[in-house]
Structure formats: structure tokens, C-alpha cells
N, C-alpha and C positions, 0 to 999 in steps of 0.2 A: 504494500500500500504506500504509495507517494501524499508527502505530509504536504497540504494544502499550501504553506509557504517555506521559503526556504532558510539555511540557515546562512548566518553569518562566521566565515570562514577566516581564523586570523594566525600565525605563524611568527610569532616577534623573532625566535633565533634565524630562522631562511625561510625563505619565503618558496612554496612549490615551483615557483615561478623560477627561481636561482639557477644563475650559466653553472655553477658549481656541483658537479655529484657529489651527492656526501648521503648518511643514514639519514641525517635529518630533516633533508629533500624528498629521499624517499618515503618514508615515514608521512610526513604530511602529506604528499602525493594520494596515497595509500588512507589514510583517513576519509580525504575526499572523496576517493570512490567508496570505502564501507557507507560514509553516512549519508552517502545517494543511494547504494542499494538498502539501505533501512526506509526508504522512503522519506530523508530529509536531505534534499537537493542542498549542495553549498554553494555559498558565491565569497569569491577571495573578496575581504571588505579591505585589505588593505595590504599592502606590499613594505612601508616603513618597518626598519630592518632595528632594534633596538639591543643588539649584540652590543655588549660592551668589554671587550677582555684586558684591558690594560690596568681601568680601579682607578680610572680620572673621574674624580668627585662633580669636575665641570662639566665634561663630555656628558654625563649621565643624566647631569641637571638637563644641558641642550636635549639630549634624547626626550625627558618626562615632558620635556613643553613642547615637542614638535609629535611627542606623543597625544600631546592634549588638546592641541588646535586640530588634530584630523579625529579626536573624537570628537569636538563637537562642531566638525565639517561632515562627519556620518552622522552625529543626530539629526541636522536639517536636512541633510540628503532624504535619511528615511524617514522624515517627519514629513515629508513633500511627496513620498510614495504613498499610493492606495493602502489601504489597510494589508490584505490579502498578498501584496508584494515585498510588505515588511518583514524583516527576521523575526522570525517565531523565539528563534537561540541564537546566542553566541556561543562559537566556541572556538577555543584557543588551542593551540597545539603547542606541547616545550614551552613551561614555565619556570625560570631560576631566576638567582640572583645577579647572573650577568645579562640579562635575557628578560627582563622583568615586561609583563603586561598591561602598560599604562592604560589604554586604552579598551580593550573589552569590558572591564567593568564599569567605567563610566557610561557607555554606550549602554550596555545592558540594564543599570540601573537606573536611567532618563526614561529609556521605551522600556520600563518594567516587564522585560524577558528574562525568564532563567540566562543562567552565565555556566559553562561546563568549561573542562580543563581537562584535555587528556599529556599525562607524561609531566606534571607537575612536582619540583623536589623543593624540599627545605633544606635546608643549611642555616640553622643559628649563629656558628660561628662567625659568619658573615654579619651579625647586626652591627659590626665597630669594627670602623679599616675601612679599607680605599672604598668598597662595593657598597656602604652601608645604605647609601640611595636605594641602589639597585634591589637589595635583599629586601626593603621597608615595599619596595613596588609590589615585588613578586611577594612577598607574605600576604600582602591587602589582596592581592589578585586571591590566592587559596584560602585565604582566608570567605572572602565575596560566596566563592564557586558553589554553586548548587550541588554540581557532582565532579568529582573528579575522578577522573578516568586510568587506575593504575596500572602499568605496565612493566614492572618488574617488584618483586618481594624488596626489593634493595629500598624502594622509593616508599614501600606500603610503613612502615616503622616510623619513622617521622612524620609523615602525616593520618597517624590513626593518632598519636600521641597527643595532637593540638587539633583535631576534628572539631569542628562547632556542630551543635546537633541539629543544626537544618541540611547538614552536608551527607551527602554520599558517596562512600568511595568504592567503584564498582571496577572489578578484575577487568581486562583489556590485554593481553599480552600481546604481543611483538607479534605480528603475521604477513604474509603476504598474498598478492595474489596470483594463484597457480594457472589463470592465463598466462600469464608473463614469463611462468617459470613451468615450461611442458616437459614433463617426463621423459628422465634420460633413457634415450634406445637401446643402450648396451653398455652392460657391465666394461670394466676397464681390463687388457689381456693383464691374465696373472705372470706370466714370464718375465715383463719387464721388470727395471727397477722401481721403485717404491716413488712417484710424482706426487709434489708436494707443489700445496699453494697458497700466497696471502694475495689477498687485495685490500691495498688500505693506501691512502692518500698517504703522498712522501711532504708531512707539514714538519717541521720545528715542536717541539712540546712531548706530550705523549704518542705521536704516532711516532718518531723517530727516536724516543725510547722503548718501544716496541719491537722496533725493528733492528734497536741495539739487541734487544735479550736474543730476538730470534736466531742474530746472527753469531754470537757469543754460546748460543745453544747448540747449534748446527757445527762450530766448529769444534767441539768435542766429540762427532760421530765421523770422525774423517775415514775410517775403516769397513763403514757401513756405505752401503750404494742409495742412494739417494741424488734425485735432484729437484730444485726449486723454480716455479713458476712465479714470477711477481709482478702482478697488474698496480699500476697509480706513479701518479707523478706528481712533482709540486717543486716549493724550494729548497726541500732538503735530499734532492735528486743524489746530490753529487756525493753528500756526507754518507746517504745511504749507500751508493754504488762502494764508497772506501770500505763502509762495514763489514759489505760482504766480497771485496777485493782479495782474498784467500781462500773464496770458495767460487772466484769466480767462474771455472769450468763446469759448473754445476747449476749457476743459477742463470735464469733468461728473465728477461726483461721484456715486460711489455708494451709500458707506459701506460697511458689513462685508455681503457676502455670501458663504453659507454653504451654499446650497442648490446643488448644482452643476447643476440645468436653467440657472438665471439665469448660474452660470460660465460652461457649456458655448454659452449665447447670446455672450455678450462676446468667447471665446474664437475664436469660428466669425465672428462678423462684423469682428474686427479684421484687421488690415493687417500690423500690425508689433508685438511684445511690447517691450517698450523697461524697463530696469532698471539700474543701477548693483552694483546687486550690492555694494555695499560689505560686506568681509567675509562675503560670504556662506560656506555649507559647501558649498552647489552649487545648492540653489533648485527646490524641489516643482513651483511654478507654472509654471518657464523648462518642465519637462518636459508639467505640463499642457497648457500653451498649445500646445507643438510638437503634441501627440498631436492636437489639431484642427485642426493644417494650419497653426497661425500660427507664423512665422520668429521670432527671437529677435535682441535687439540686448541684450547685458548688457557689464557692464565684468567683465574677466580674474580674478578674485577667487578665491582658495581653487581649490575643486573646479568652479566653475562649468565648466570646460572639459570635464569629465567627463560633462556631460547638455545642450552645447553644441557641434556638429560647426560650428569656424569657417571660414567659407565655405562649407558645405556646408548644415548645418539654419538658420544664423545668422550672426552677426558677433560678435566679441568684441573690447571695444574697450581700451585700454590704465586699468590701472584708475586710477581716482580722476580723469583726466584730462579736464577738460571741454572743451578743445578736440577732443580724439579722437572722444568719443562725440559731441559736434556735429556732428564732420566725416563718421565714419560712420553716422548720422540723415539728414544732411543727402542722401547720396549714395543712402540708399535709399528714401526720400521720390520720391526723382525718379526713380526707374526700377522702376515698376510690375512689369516683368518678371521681373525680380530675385528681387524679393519675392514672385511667386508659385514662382518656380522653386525657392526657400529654403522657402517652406512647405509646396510637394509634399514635397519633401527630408523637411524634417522629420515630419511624420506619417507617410511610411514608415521611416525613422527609430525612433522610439517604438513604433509596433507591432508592427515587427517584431523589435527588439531588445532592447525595454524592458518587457518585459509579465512579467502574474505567474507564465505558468507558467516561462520563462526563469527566474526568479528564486527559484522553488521546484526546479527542478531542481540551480541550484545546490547550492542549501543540503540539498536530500538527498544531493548526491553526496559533501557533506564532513561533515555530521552521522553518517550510516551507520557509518562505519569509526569514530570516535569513541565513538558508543555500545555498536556492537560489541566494542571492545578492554574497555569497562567490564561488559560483560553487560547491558548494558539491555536 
């Protein structure tokens, strides 16, 4: 059933719209078509990008007021629309403290519409230091939220802790949708050696501490046959090529791919997904990769556990630890049977539990009753 109006669609970290692939492109992408097939059409209300990672007190200030003139450029917008063409909801995608949602809740509380948040986190220690604007925005945003939409165990702990009792906070995990991601045709031959692969943007920070441990990992199995596939590009291109510069005969380079035929090959003929996961929030690809049958080796990070079954789809290795993730690399390397038995796992897994219309049903079963108490 299509809900007579539509909803208001908003993304403060990127916008779906964003030249940048990344999870949290995806991700938003990905909500937008669940909450069209629940039958609540979205429309992007706004593209202003409210990322802040440096902790400039000023910059943050300019963000909340260039936040605050286009909400109340979208109240007269939708105060000027017919009734029936107004947003019934707001909702938001990726709420934090560097990321804070100025906007949806003023919006939403001028046209007394429910206000929803899917992928919202606290961080207290953030209320004093550079981000303390930031943290004060995104507290009032979860705070505001009707429901909020959780998508890893990592994030449910914090905010069940400080829940106001008009709120809801309703399961959502990490999914995809498996048009995008068609069922791999055939197994990979078992005679080769053991094809390993990461995709993850080569940035500065935790993606190229990541790909320190992987490479630090990998060069304690140099007796073992292995080689490495690695998709993503960026500006830590060249730091990362020296990383793995002693295993260079081994590893291939891809750069950014973006087409998911050339994904869904990499993904279908690897062995083993291999990631550090540093600070991840849970990881797009850990799920793409399972959805094609390939097992998962990431370090314990955040939500990672949440689109991660350890032992069952994958391994999760103790995080930061590069002995750990050595030790269990090393272990699945040499037992071929493992690892396919990890990657049946996991692609039944992903499809059956992780797909869009699961995650459209959610999100009708807790939108409904919300819209309904407002008259939408």
C-alpha cells in the first residue's frame, strides 16, 4: 500500500546524491528505496552536507545557521504545498556528533509531523571539546525522534540508556538489495590458490590504519600461497601501495570500482573478504561480499558484528590486533573447507535475512502507527 503523501528525505553526513562511493551513500540510497516499497515515497528535502571532522567551534556554528535558514526555507516551501503533497514524516539518515541534524527537527516540529532517525549514535564524551556544538545538535535531534531506527547492537546501548518515553527504538539492520546483488553462478575452482579481497577507500585516518594491520598481517604468512585483490582509491594511494611494497607480487590493484558487474566478479571469485575494520559502523561491503557467497575475516569494530555471524558467515578477529587477525588469516588460508562452508553460510545469510523487502516491512510496521497518531 502507497502512503497517500510522501516522506521527507534528509542525509546530513552525504547526501545519496554524493560523486563519492562510500557505505554511507549507499546506505541512504538503500533506505530510499525500502521506504518507497513500505509504501512511503521519499523526496530528498535537502542536499546541505553538515559533516564536520576537524572540531572548528566556528565552522559548526556557520553549519547550525545555514542549517537553519533552509529549514525555515522548507517550512514555507511546504507550507505553500496542498495539504496531501506535504510530508506526512521526516526522516533522517546518520545522526552524530560530527554530522549533527539541525534541520529535521525544526521542520518537523513547525508542520507537527512525526521526526524518525534511522542509524543514530551518542557519544557523551563529546558534550566538552572542539565538537561540543555538534554533539548538543545531534543529542536534541535523538532526543526530538519519534523512532529511531537501530542498526547495529553497538549503537542500541546508548541510546536505550537516555530513551524518553515517547520514543521508539525499532531493530533495522544493515541490508541490501539483492537486485543489485544477483546470485553468484559458480563456486570458485578449488585448485587455485586461496584469492583474497578488500574494498575500502584508500583515505588518511582509519581506512589506512586498516590497511596498515592488513598489510602487517599478511606479511607474517609469506610461506603460505595467497594473493590479494584490492579495489578503492583516494589520497593515501601511495602510502598504501609502500604498505604492501613486500608483498607486492601478490597483490593487484584495482582502483575505484563503481560498476557492481566488475564488484559482483571480484566478489564471486574471491576466497576470503579480509578487512580491519578499524572503527568501522559495520561495513556495506562485509555484507556485499557475504551476499555472493564470500566468508568474511574483519576485526570486532563498532557494529561490525551486527552484519558479521562469527563462526558462522565469518571470523571476527580481536580489533586492532595484528597478531589475531594473522592468526585467524593464517588458519583459514589452510582449510579450504572452512571457507566454503563460511561462504554457503553467509549468502544464505544475506538473502534471507538481509534483503529489502525485510527491511521495508520493518519500517512500515513502525512508521504506520506514527503517522496515524499525526493524521497523515
Amino acid at each position: 500500500m502507497t502512503h497517500a503523501r510522501p516522506v521527507a528525505f534528509y542525509a546530513p553526513l552525504k547526501s545519496p546524491n554524493h560523486p563519492l562511493p562510500s557505505g554511507d551513500r549507499t546506505m541512504a540510497r538503500l533506505l530510499m528505496k525500502a521506504l518507497d516499497r513500505a509504501g512511503y515515497p521519499p523526496q530528498l528535502a535537502s542536499e546541505l552536507r553538515t559533516l564536520e571532522k576537524a572540531g572548528d567551534p566556528q565552522c559548526q556554528e556557520t553549519i547550525r545557521q545555514q542549517s537553519l535558514e533552509e529549514a525555515s526555507r522548507l517550512i514555507e516551501h511546504y507550507r505553500a504545498l496542498p495539504e496531501q503533497s506535504r510530508p506526512c514524516l521526516w526522516f533522517t539518515y546518520h545522526v552524530y556528533y560530527k554530522a549533527p541534524d539541525w534541520i529535521g527537527p525544526r521542520v518537523a516540529q513547525v508542520l507537527n509531523i512525526p521526526y524518525a532517525i534511522a542509524e543514530g549514535s551518542r557519544a557523551a564524551k563529546r558534550a566538552h571539546g572542539p565538537w561540543a556544538l555538534g554533539h548538543e545538535g545531534a543529542e536534541a535531534a535523538l532526543d526530538q525522534a519519534d523512532a529511531i531506527f537501530v542498526m547495529t547492537a553497538h549503537d542500541r546501548e546508548a541510546l536505550e540508556r537516555v530513551r524518553s518515553p515517547h520514543q521508539a527504538l525499532v531493530e533495522l539492520p544493515p541490508f541490501l538489495d539483492m537486485q543489485d546483488w544477483p546470485a553468484p553462478s559458480a563456486p570458485s575452482s578449488p585448485g587455485r590458490e586461496p584469492r583474497l579481497l578488500t574494498v575500502a577507500m584508500m583515505r588518511k585516518g582509519d581506512k589506512l590504519a586498516s590497511y596498515s594491520i592488513l598489510a602487517a598481517a599478511l606479511a607474517r604468512l609469506p610461506h603460505l600461497p595467497w594473493s590479494l585483490d584490492i579495489v578503492g582509491d583516494g589520497e593515501a594511494r601511495e602510502e598504501i601501495v609502500q604498505l604492501f611494497s613486500h608483498l607486492a607480487d601478490r597483490v593487484r590493484y584495482h582502483g575505484r570500482i563503481e560498476g557492481r558487474a566488475d564488484l559482483k566478479t571480484l566478489y564471486e571469485s574471491a576466497d576470503l573478504f579480509v578487512w580491519p575494520a578499524v572503527n568501522e559502523a559495520y561495513g556495506m561491503v562485509l555484507l556485499e561480499a557475504q551476499a555472493m557467497g564470500c566468508p568474511v575475516l574483519a576485526g570486532a569494530y563498532g557494529g561490525v558484528a551486527s552484519v558479521v555471524k562469527h563462526g558462522e558467515t565469518g571470523i571476527l578477529a580481536q580489533p586492532g590486533d595484528i597478531s589475531a587477525f594473522a592468526d585467524a588469516l593464517r588458519n583459514l588460508v589452510q582449510d579450504r573447507d572452512r571457507l566454503r562452508s563460511l561462504g554457503a553460510n553467509a549468502l544464505r545469510f544475506v538473502r534471507q535475512e538481509r534483503d529489502l523487502d525485510h527491511a521495508a516491512l520493518r519500517l512500515r510496521n513502525a512508521l504506520e502507527p506514527l503517522t496515524a497518531r499525526a493524521g497523515a
